[in-house]
Structure formats: structure tokens, C-alpha cells
N, C-alpha and C positions, 0 to 999 in steps of 0.2 A: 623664464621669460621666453613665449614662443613668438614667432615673427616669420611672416612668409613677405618674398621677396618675388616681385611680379613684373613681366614686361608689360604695359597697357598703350597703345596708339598714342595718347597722352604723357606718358613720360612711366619712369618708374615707382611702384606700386610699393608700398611697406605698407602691410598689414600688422598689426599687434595686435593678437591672439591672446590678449588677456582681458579679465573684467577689470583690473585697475593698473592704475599705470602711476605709482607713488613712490616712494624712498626706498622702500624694497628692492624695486627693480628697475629702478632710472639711470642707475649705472650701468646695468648689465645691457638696457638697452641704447643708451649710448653706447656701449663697445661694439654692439651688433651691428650698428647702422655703421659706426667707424671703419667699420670689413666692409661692406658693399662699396663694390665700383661702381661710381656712377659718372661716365662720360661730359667733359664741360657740355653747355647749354641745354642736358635735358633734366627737366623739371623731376623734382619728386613729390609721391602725392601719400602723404600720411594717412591712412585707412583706420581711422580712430572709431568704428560702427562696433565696436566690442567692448570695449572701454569704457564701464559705467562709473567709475572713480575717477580722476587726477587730482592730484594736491599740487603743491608749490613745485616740491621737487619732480613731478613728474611733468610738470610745465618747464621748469629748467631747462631738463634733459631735451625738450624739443626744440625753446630757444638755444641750446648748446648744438645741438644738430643741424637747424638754420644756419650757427656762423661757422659750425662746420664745414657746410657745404658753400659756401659762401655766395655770392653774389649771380653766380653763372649758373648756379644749378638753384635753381629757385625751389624753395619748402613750401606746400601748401596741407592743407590739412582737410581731411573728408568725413563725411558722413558719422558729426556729434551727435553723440545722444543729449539729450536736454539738461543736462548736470554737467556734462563738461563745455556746453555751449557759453552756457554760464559764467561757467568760471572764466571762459574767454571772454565774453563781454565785459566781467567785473572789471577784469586785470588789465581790461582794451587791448588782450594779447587779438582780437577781431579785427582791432587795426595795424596790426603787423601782419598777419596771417592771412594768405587769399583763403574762403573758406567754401568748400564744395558741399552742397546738398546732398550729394550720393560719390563714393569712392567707383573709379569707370571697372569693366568687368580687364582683368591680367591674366594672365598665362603666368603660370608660376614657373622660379627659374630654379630660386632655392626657396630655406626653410632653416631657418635657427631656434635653439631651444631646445 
């Protein structure tokens, strides 16, 4: 499970560097995100434009990262490809999740995986 970790004007940037994001590797990418500091009130911005799979468990793993970071650091998710838009609309995870059009350009800080 690879994952780069970005400053962006907007808040910070997690990108996951994989083509699916499923039962395989929904845990290891909740552990990943569990190490990143991210200071109360700035947002983070889920860089999902790699990611042509999710299943259930790789929708968990996100809403388990959402109440991870709880209420101060808001979860938003970017730049779906059409299969995982999907799956967000099916599930109405669309109306939990603010959802960006394009992930903003980051400065990368780190890099896991």
C-alpha cells in the first residue's frame, strides 16, 4: 500500500497510489493514515484519482478514518474515477463526504509503502 502525504494551501493531501483500495489493503491503509499528524482544524483531502476499485472494506477503511480524525479535521475525498463515484452514490457515502472534482496540486512531505 503506497501513500504520499502532501502539504496543499487547502489542507493536507493523502494520495493512495494504488489502483484498488479493498480488503487487501484497508487495514494497512488505516494504519498509515493513523501515523500522519494532522493538526486540529486543518481539513484533509483524500486524493482517490488512482483508485479504480473500492469495495465495502475499502469504504470502511475511509469512513474509519473520517471518525478517526474526528470532527475538527474534516475528511473530504477527490478526484473519483467513475466506479468509485459510484459506489459513493450507491451507498449515499456522497452525502457524508464533501467531494472535490480534482485533488489541489501538494508539496509532498512524506511517503508510505
Amino acid at each position: 500500500m503506497r501513500v504520499v502525504i502532501g502539504q496543499a494551501a487547502d489542507g493536507l493531501v493523502i494520495t493512495v497510489q494504488e489502483a484498488r483500495l479493498d480488503a487487501a489493503v484497508a487495514i494497512a491503509f488505516k494504519d498509515i493514515v493513523r501515523d500522519v499528524h494532522v493538526p486540529e482544524g486543518m481539513p484533509v483531502i483524500l486524493d482517490l484519482s488512482q483508485v479504480e476499485f473500492l469495495d465495502s472494506s475499502g469504504l470502511g477503511a475511509i469512513v474509519g478514518v473520517m471518525k478517526l480524525l474526528g470532527p475538527t479535521r474534516p475528511l473530504e475525498v477527490a478526484a473519483l474515477s467513475d466506479a468509485v463515484r459510484k459506489l459513493f452514490r450507491l451507498t449515499r457515502m456522497d452525502t457524508v463526504f464533501k467531494i472535490r472534482p480534482y485533488a489541489p496540486k501538494a508539496e509532498i512531505i512524506s511517503a508510505a509503502g
